[in-house]
N, C-alpha and C positions, 0 to 999 in steps of 0.2 A: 437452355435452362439459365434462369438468373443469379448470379454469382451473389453469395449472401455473405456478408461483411457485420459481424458484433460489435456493435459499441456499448455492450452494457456495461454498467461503473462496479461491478464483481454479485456474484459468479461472473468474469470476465471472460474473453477469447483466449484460449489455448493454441499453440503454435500447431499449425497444420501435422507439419512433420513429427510434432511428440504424439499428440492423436493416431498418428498412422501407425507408428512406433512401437505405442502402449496396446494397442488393435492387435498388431502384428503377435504380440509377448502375452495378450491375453489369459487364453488359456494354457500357453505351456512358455514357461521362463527361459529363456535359453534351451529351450530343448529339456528342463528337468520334467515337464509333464506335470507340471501343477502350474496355476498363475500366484502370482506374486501377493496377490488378494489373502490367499491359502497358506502361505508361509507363516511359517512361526518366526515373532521377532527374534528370536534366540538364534536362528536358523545362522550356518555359515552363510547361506546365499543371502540374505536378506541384510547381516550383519556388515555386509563386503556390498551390498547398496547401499546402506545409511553411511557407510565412510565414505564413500564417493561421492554422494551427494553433500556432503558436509565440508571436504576438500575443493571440492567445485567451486561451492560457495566463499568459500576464505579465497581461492584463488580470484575470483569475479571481483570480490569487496577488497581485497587486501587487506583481510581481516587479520591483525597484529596476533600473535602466539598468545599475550597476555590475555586473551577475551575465549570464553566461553560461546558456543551456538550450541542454543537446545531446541530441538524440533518439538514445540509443547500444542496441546489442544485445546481447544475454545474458543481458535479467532482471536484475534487482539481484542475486543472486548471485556473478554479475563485479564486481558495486563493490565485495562482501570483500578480491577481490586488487585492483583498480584503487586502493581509496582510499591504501594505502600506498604503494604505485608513484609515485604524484602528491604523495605529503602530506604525507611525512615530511620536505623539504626542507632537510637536512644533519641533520635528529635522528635518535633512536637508537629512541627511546620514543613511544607513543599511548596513553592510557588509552580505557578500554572498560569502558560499565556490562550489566552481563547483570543483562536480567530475561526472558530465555527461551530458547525455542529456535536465533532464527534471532540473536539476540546470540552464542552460541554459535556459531555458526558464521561468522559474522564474525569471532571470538575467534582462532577458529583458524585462519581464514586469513591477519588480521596477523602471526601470531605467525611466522607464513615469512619476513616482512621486517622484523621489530623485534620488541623488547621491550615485551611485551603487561602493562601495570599493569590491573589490573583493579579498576577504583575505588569498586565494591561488584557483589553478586552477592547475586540473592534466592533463588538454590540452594536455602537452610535451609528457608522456607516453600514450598517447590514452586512457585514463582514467583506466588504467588497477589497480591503487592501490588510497588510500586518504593519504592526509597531516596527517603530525602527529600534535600533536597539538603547538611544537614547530616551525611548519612551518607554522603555521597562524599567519597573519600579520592581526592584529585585532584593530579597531578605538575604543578609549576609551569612543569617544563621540557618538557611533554609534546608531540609534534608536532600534535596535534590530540585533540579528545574523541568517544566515538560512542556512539549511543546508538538505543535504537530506541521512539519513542513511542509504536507501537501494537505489540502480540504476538498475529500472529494465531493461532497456535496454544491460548494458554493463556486469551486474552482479557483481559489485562492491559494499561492502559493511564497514561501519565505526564496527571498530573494540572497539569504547570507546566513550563516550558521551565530546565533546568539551568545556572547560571551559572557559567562557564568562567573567568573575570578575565583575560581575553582571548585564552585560548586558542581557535582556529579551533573554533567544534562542528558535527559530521556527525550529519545524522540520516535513519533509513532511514525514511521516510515511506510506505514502498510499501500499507502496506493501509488508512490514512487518509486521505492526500494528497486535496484536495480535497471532507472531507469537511465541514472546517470552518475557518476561517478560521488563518493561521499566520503569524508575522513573520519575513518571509525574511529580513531585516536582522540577526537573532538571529544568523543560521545561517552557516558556512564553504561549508556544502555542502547541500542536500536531493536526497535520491534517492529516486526511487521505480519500481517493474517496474509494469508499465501494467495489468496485466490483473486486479486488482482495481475500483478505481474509475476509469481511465480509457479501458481498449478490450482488446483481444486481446492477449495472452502473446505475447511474443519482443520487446519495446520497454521499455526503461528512461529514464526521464526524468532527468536531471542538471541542477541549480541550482547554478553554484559561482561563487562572489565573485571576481572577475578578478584579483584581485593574488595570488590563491591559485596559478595558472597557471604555465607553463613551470620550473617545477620537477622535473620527473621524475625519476625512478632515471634514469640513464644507460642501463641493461638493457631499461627499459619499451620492450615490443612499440609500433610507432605505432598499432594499432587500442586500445592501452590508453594514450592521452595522451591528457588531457584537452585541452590545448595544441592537438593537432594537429586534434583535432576541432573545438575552439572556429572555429580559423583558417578551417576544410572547412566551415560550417554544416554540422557533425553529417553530412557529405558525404562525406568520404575516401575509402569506399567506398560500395558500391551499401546504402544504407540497408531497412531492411525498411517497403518504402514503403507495401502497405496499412495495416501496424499505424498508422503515420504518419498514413495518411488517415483511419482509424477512431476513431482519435484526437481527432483536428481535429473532427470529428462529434460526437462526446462533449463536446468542449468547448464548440460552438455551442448544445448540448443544453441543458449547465449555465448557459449564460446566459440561453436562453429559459425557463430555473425560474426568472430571477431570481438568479442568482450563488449564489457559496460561499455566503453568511450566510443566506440563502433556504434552502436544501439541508440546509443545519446545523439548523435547527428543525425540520424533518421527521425529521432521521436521531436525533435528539436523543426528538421523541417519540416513534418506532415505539422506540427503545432504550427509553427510559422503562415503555413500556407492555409490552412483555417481561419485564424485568427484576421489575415491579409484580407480573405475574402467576407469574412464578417465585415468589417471596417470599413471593405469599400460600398457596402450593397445597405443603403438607407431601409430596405425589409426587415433586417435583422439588426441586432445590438449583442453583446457584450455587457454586461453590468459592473465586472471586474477592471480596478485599474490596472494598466499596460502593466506599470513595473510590476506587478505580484501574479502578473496570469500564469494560470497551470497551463503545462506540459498536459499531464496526463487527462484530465478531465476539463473540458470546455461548454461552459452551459453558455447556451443563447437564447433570443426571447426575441417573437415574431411581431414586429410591428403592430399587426392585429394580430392578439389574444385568437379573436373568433375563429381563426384559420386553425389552432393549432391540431386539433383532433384530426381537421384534414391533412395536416401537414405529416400527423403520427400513420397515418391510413394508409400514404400515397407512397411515405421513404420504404413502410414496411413490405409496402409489395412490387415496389421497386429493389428489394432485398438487402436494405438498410433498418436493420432492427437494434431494437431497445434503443431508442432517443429521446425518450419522454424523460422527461428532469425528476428528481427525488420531488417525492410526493409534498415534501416541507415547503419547495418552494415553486415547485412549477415549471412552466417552460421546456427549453428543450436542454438534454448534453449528450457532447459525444465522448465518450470514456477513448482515446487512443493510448491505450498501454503497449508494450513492446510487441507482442503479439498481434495487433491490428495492423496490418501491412499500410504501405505509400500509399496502393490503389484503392484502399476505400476510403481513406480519405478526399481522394481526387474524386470516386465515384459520390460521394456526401456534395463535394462543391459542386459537380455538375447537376447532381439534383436538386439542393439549395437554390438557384440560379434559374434552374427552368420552371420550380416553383415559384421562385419568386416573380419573376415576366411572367405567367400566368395570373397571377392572383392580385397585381399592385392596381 
């Protein structure tokens, strides 16, 4: 049977072993005879999972006492409109660096409740590289800064954390988060939608420094207060408690690898070793420059265009799925988040390779 390897860019690949895990806990939790699906958030059992899962996490990130994690719903997404709602705390203004798509779309949903400075935008080169930080044109009076270090669409990533001179900075963490080590102390905020590197789609992780809190627009809905959530553990409402518990799984996962800094030298060289073979084999290209190439997400683009559909046909039944590029721009990416092992990587380059000697 063909060994079947995901690289889609989220819904992403889940750790074999949480899969088995969560299979196994199904239908009865630890033996209580209900699954975890069934439980009431209120429940001791379920209460005594979301602290675990929340310790894990602080433990993984070394996330400082002073900062708040709230397990919220909607996918990062909702943090476009939550972060002004919360942020702008008597200002008028947030500056925002776009180096892609989903900056973009942040962009525009500040711009509903403040004056969107845009304090550089890599628009001109098709977002192939970020500003350095001598090319951000940064408001001194701004309510906060945002920015997003990894782009999983285009594969671009910041190469050095942007200094704000003490402006709160937000960063959308969603398709790196835990892929390698990060200093939450930098940060006003980290957000990240879970279903890249941490579990199932429909959970958004929230990092935010406590003195940041009870500030809201007067308007903000309570399911968009950070406040009110802080106060609730992430509780106010009925939370989406399997993502919750799949979660917590993933995080136990990452520390039997050995932690973030562990993880990071594996994701570091399956990147490596892509990127190596891309570069060498004139079939394929890279669009991104060297210094700002993602980790996590690697789109390439096939010499000939005309090949690609055959290229999509041959990896998926050679049991290399989801490689077809976001539909915005085409081509091909391979999503390798922690969850996608060494060997399919390897099994990608050997396919690459024997396509490519077939088809030049």
């Amino acid at each position: 049977m063909t060994r079947l390897y995901n690289f889609c860019a989220g819904p992403a690949a889940l750790p074999t072993a949480v899969l088995e895990r969560a299979q196994q806990e199904i239908l009865s939790y630890q033996g209580k005879g209900l699954s975890v699906m069934e439980m009431s958030h209120r429940s001791k059992d379920f209460v005594a999972i979301a602290e675990q899962a929340e310790q894990d996490l602080r433990d993984l990130m070394n996330i400082p006492d002073n900062y708040k994690v709230l397990f919220m719903q909607g996918g990062a997404s909702s943090q476009f409109t939550m972060l002004p709602m919360n942020m702008l705390r008597g200002k008028t203004a947030a500056d925002y660096i776009n180096t892609g798509d989903w900056s973009k779309k942040a962009i525009a949903e500040a711009k509903r409740y403040c004056d969107v400075n845009v304090a550089a935008t890599m628009e001109g080169n098709n977002f192939t590289s970020v500003p350095t930080q001598s090319e951000l044109n940064l408001n001194a009076d701004a309510a906060y800064v945002h920015y997003t270090p990894n782009e999983t669409i285009r594969g671009v990533e910041f190469d050095y954390v942007p200094e704000t001179n003490g402006v709160p900075l937000i960063a959308d963490y969603s398709s790196s988060i835990l892929s390698e080590e990060i200093d939450i102390s930098k940060y006003g905020i980290v957000y990240a939608g879970a279903q890249k590197n941490i579990g199932p789609a429909g959970l958004c992780i929230v990092i935010v420094r406590e003195d940041l809190l009870g500030q809201a627009l007067p308007e903000t809905p309570s399911m968009f207060n950070y406040q009110i959530f802080a106060d609730n553990g992430s509780m106010y409402n009925t939370p989406p408690t399997y993502s919750w518990y799949l979660a917590g799984l993933v995080f136990q996962w990452l520390k039997e690898q050995g932690g973030v800094n562990a993880i990071a030298e594996i994701n570091q060289r399956k990147a490596s070793k892509l990127y190596d073979f891309i570069d060498s084999n004139d079939f394929y290209s890279n669009p991104v420059d060297k210094a700002y190439r993602s980790t996590m997400n690697v789109p390439f683009i096939l010499k000939n265009a005309d090949l690609d559909k055959q290229f999509l046909a041959e990896s998926e039944a050679a049991g290399l799925l989801n490689l077809a590029g976001h539909r915005s721009v085409g081509g091909m990416r391979a999503s390798i988040y922690n969850a996608v092992p060494e060997a399919a990587v390897d099994a990608l380059i050997a396919f690459m390779d024997k396509f490519a000697q077939v088809n030049k």
